[in-house]
N, CA, C and O atoms as a Tinker XYZ file with bonds, in Angstrom:
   332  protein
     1  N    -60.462000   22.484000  -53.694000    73     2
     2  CA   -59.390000   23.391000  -53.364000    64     1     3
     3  C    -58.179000   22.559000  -52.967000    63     2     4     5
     4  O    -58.342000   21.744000  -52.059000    81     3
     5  N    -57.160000   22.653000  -53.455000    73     3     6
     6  CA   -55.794000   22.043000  -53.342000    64     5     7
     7  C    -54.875000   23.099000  -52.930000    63     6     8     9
     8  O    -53.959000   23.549000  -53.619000    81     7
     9  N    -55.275000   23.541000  -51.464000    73     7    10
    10  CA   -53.979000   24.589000  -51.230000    64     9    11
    11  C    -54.887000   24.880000  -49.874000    63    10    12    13
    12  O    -56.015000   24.418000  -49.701000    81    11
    13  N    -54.114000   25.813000  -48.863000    73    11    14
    14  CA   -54.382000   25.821000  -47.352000    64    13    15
    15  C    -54.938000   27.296000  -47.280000    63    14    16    17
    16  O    -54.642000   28.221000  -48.036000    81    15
    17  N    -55.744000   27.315000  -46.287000    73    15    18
    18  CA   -56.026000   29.254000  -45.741000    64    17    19
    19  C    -54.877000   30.048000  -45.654000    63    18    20    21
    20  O    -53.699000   29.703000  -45.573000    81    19
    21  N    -55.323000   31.024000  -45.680000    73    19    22
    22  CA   -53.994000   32.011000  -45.267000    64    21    23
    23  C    -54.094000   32.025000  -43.793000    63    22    24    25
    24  O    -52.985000   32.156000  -43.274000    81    23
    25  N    -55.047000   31.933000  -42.975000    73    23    26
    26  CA   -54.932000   32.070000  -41.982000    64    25    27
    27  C    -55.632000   30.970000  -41.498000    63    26    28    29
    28  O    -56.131000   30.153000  -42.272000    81    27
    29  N    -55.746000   30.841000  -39.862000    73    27    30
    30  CA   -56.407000   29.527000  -39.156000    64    29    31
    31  C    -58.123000   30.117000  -39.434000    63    30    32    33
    32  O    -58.459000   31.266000  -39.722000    81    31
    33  N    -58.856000   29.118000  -39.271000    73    31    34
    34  CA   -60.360000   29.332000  -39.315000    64    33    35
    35  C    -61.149000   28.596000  -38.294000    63    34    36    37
    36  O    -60.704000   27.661000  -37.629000    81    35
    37  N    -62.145000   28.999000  -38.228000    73    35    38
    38  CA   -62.518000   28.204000  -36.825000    64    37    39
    39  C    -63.707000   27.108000  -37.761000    63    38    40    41
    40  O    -64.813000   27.508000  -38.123000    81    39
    41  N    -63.290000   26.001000  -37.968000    73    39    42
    42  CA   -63.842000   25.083000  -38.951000    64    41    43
    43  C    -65.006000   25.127000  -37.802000    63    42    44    45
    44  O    -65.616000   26.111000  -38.222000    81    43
    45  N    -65.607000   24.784000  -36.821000    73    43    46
    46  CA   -67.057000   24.420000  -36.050000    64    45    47
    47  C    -67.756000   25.113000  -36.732000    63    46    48    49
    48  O    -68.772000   24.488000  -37.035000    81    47
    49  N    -67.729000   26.634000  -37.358000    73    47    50
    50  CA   -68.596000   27.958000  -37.944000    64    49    51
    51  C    -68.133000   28.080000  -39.726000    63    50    52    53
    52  O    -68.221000   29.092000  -40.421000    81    51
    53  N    -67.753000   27.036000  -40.048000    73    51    54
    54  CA   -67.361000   27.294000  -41.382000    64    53    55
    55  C    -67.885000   26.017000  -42.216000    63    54    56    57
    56  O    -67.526000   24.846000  -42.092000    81    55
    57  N    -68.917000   26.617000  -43.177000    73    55    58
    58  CA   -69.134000   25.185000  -44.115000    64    57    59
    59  C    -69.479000   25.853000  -45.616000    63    58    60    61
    60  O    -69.425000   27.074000  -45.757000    81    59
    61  N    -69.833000   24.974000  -46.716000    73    59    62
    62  CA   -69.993000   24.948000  -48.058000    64    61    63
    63  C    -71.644000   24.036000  -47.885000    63    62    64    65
    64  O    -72.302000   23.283000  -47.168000    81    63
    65  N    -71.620000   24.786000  -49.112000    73    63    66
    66  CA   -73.629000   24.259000  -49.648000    64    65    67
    67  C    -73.071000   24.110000  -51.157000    63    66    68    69
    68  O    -72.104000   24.748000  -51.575000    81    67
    69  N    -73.816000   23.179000  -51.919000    73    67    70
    70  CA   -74.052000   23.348000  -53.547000    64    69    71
    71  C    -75.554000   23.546000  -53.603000    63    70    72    73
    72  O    -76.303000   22.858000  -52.909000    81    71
    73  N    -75.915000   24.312000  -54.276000    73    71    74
    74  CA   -77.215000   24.876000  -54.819000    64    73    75
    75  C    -77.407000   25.164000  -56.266000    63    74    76    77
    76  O    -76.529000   25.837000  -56.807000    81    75
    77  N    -78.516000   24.721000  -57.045000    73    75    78
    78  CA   -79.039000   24.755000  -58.157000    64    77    79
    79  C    -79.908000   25.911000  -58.270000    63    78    80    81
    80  O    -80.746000   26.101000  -57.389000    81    79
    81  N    -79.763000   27.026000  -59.652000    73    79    82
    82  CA   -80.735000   28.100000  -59.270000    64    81    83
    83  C    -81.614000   27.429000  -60.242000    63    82    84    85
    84  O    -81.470000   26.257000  -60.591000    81    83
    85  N    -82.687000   28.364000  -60.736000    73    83    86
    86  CA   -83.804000   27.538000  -61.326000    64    85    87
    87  C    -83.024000   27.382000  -63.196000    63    86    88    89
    88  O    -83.826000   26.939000  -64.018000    81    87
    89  N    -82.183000   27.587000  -63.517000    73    87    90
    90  CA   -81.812000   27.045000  -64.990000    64    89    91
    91  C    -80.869000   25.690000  -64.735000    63    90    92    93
    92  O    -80.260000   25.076000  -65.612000    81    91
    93  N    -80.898000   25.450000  -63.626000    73    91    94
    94  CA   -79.748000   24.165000  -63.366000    64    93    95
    95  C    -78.513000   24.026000  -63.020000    63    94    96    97
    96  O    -77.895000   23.004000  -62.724000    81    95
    97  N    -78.056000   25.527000  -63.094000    73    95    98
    98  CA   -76.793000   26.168000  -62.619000    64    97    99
    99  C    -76.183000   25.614000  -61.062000    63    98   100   101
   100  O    -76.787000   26.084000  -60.098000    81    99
   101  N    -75.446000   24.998000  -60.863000    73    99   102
   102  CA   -74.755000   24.780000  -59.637000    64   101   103
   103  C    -73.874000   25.784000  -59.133000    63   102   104   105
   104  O    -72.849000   26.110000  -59.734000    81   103
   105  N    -74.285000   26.351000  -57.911000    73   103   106
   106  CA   -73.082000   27.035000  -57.334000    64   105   107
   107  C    -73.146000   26.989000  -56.116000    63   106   108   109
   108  O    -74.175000   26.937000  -55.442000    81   107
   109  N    -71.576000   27.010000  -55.586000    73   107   110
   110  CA   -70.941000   26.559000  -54.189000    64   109   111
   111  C    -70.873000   28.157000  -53.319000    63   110   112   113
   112  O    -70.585000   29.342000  -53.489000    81   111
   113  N    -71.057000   27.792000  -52.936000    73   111   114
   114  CA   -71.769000   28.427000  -51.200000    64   113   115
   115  C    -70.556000   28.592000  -50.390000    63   114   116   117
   116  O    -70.539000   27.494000  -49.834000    81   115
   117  N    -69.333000   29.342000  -49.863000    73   115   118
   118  CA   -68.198000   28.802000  -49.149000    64   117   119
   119  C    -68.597000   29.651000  -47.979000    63   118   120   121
   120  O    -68.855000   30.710000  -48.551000    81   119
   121  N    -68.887000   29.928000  -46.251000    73   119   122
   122  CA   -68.508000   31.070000  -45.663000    64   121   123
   123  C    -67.574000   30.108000  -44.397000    63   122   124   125
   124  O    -67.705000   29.052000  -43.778000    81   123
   125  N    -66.779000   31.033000  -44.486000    73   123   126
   126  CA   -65.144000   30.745000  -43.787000    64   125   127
   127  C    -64.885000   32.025000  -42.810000    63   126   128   129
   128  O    -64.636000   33.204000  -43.061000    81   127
   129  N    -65.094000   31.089000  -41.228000    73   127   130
   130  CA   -65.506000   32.031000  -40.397000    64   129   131
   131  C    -63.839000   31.998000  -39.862000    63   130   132   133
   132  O    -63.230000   31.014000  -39.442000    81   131
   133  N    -63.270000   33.571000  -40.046000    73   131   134
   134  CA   -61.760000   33.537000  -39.306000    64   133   135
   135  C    -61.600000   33.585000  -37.739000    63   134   136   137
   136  O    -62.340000   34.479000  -37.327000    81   135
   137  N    -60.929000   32.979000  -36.707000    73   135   138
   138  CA   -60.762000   32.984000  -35.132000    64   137   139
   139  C    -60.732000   34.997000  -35.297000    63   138   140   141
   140  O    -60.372000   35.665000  -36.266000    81   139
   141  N    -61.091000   35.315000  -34.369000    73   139   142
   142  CA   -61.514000   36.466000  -33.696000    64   141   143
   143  C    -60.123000   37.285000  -32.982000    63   142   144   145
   144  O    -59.984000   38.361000  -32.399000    81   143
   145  N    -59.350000   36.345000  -33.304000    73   143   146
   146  CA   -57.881000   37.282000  -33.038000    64   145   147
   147  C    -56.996000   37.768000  -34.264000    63   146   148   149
   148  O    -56.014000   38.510000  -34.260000    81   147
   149  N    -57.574000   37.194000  -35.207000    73   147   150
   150  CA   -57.176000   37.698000  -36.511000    64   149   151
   151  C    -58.358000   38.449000  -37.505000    63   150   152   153
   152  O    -59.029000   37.915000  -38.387000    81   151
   153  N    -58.376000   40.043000  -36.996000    73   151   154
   154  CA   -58.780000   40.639000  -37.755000    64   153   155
   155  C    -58.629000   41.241000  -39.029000    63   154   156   157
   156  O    -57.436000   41.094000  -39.292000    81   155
   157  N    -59.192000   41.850000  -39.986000    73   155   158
   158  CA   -59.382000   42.520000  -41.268000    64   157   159
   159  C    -59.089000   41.431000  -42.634000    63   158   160   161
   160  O    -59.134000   40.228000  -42.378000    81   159
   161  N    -58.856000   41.768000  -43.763000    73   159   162
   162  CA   -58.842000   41.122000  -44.640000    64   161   163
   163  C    -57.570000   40.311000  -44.903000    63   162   164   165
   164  O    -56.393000   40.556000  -44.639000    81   163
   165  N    -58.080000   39.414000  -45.420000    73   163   166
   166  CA   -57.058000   38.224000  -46.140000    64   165   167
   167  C    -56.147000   38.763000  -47.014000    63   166   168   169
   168  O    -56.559000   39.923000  -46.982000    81   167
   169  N    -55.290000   38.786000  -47.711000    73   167   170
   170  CA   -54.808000   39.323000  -48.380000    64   169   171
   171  C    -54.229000   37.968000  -49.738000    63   170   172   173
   172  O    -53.547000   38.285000  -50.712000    81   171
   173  N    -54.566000   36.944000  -49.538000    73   171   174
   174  CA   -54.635000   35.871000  -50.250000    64   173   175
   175  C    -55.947000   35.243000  -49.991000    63   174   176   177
   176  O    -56.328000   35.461000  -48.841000    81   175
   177  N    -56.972000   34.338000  -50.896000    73   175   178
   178  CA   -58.253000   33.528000  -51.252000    64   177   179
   179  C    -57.639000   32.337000  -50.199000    63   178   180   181
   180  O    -58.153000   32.023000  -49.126000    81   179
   181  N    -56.502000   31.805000  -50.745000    73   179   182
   182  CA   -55.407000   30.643000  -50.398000    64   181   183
   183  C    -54.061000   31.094000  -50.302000    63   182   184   185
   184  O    -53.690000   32.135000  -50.843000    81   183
   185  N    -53.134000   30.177000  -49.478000    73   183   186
   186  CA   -51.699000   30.340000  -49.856000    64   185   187
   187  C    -51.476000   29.679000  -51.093000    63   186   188   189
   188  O    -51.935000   28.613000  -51.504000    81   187
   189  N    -50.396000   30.802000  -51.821000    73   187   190
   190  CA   -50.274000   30.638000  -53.244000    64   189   191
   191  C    -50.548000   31.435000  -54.178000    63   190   192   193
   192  O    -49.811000   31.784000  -55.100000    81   191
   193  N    -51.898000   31.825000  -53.907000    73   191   194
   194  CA   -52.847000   32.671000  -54.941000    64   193   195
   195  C    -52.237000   34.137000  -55.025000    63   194   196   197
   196  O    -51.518000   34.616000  -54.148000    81   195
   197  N    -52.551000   34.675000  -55.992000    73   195   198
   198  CA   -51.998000   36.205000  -56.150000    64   197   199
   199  C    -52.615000   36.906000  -55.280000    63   198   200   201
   200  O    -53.782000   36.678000  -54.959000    81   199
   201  N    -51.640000   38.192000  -54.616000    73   199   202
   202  CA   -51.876000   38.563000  -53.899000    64   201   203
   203  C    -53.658000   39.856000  -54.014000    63   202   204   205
   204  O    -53.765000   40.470000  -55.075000    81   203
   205  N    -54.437000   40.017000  -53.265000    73   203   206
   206  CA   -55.520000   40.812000  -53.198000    64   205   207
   207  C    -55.083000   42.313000  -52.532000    63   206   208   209
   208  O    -54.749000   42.410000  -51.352000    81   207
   209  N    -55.143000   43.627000  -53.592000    73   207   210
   210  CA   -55.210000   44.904000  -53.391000    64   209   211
   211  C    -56.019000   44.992000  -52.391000    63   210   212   213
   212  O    -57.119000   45.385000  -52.777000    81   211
   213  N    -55.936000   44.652000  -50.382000    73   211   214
   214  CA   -57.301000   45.401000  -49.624000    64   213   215
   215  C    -57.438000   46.590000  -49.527000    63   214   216   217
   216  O    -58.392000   47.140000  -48.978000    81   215
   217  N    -56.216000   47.299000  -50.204000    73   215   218
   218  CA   -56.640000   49.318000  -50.200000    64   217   219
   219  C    -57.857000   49.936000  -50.672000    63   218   220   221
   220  O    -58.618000   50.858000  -50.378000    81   219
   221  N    -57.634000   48.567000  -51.960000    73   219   222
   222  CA   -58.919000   48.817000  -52.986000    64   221   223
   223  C    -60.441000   48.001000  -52.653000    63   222   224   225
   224  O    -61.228000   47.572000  -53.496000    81   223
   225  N    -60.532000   47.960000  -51.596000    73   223   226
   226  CA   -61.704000   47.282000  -50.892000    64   225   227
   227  C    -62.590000   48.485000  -50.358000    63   226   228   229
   228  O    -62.292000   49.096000  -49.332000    81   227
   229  N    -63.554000   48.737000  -51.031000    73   227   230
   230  CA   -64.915000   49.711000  -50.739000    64   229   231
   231  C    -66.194000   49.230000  -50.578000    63   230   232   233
   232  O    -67.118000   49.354000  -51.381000    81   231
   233  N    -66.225000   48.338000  -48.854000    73   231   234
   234  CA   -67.398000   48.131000  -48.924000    64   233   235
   235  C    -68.758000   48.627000  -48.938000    63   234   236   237
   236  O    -69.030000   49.106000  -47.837000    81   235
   237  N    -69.675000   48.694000  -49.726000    73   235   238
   238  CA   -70.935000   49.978000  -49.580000    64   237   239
   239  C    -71.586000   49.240000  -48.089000    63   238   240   241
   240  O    -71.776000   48.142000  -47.566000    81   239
   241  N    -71.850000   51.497000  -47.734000    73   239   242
   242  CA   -72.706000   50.857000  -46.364000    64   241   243
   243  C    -74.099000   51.162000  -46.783000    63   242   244   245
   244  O    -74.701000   51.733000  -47.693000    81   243
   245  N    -74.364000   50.385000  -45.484000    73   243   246
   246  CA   -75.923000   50.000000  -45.456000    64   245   247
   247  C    -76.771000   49.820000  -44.351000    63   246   248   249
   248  O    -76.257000   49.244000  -43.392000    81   247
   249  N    -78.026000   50.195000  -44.240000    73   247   250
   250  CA   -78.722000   50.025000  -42.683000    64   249   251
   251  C    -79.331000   48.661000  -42.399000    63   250   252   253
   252  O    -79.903000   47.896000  -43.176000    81   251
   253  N    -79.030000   48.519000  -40.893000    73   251   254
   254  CA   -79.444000   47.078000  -40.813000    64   253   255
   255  C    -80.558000   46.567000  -40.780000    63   254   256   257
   256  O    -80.753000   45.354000  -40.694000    81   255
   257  N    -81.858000   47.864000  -40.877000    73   255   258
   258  CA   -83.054000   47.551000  -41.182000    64   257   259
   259  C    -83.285000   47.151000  -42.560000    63   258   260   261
   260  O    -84.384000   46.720000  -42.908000    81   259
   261  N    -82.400000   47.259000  -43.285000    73   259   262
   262  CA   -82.289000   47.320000  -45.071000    64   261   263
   263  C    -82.507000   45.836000  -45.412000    63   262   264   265
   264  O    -83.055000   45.448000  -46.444000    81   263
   265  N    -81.885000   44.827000  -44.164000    73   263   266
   266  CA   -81.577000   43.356000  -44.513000    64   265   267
   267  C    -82.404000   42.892000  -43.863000    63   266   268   269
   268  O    -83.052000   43.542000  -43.043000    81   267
   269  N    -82.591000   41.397000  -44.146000    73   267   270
   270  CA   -83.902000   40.524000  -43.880000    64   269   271
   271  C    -83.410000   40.215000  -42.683000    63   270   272   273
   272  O    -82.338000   40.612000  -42.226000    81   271
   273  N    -84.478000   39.242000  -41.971000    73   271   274
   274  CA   -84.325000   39.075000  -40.447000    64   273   275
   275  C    -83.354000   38.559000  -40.308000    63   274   276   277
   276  O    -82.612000   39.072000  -39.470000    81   275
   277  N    -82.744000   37.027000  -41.194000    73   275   278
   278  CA   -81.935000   35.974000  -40.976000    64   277   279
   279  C    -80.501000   36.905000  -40.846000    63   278   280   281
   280  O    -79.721000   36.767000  -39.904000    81   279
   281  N    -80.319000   37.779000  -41.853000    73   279   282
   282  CA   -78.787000   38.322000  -42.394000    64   281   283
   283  C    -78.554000   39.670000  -41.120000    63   282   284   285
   284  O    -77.624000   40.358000  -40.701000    81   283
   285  N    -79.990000   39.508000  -40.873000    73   283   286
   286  CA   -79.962000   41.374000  -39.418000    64   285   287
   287  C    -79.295000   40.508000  -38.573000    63   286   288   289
   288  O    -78.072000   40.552000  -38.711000    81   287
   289  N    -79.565000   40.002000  -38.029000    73   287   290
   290  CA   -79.339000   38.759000  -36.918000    64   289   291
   291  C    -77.783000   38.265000  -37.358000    63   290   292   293
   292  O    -76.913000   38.784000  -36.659000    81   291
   293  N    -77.316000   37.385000  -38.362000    73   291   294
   294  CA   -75.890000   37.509000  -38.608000    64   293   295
   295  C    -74.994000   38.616000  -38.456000    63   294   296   297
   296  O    -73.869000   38.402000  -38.004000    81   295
   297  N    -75.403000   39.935000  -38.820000    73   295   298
   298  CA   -74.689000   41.280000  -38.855000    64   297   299
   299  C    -74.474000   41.545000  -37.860000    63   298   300   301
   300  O    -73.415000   42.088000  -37.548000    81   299
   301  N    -75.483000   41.227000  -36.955000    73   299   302
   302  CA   -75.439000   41.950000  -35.554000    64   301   303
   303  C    -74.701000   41.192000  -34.602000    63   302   304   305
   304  O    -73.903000   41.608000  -33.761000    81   303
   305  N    -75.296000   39.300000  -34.989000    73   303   306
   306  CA   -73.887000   38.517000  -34.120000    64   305   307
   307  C    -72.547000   38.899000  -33.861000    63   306   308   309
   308  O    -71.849000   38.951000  -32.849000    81   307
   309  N    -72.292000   39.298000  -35.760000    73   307   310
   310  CA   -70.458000   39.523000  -35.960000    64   309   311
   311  C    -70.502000   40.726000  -35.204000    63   310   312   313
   312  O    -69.610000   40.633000  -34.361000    81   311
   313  N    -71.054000   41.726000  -35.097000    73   311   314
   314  CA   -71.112000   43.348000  -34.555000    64   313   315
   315  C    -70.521000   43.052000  -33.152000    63   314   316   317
   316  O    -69.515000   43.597000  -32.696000    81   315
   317  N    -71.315000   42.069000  -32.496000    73   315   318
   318  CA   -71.143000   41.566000  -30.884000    64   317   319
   319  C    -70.098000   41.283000  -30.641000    63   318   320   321
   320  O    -69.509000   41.641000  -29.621000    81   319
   321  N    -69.541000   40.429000  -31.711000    73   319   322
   322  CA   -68.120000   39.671000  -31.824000    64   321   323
   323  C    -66.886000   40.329000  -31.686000    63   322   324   325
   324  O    -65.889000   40.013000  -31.035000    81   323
   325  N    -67.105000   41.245000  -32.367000    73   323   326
   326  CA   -66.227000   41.790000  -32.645000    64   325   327
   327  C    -65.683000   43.056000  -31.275000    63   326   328   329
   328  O    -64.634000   43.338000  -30.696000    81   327
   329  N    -67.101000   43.513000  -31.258000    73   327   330
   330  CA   -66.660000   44.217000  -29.863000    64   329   331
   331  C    -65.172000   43.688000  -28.431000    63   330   332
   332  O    -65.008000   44.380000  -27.426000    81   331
């Protein structure tokens, strides 16, 4: 990536993985945790990039019994967080 966040991130909670699925395929892993005073969506990937429609953002809901232990446990951290 050759270009900056749109916003600050709290790099201590933010990293990248490369992973191989089983045909040999490489793919990068990014989660980019934003400081907690800047809520809702990005509206740029990067500065620079075309801008992202968030009107048109429909996330499906879902119960948190639905998700495995590791991702219940993430959901529920950010849930805390956010409070």
């Amino acid at each position: 990536m050759n270009s900056s966040w749109p916003e600050e991130i709290n790099s201590d909670e933010s990293y990248w993985t490369i992973e191989d699925d089983e045909n040999g395929i490489k793919y990068l892993h990014i989660l980019i945790t934003k400081w907690k005073t800047k809520e809702g969506w990005w509206k740029h990937i990067a500065k620079g990039e075309p801008e992202i429609d968030t009107s048109k953002i429909n996330p499906e809901s879902s119960k948190l019994s639905d998700l495995d232990p590791e991702m219940r446990g993430q959901v529920s951290k950010m849930m805390f967080d956010m409070r």
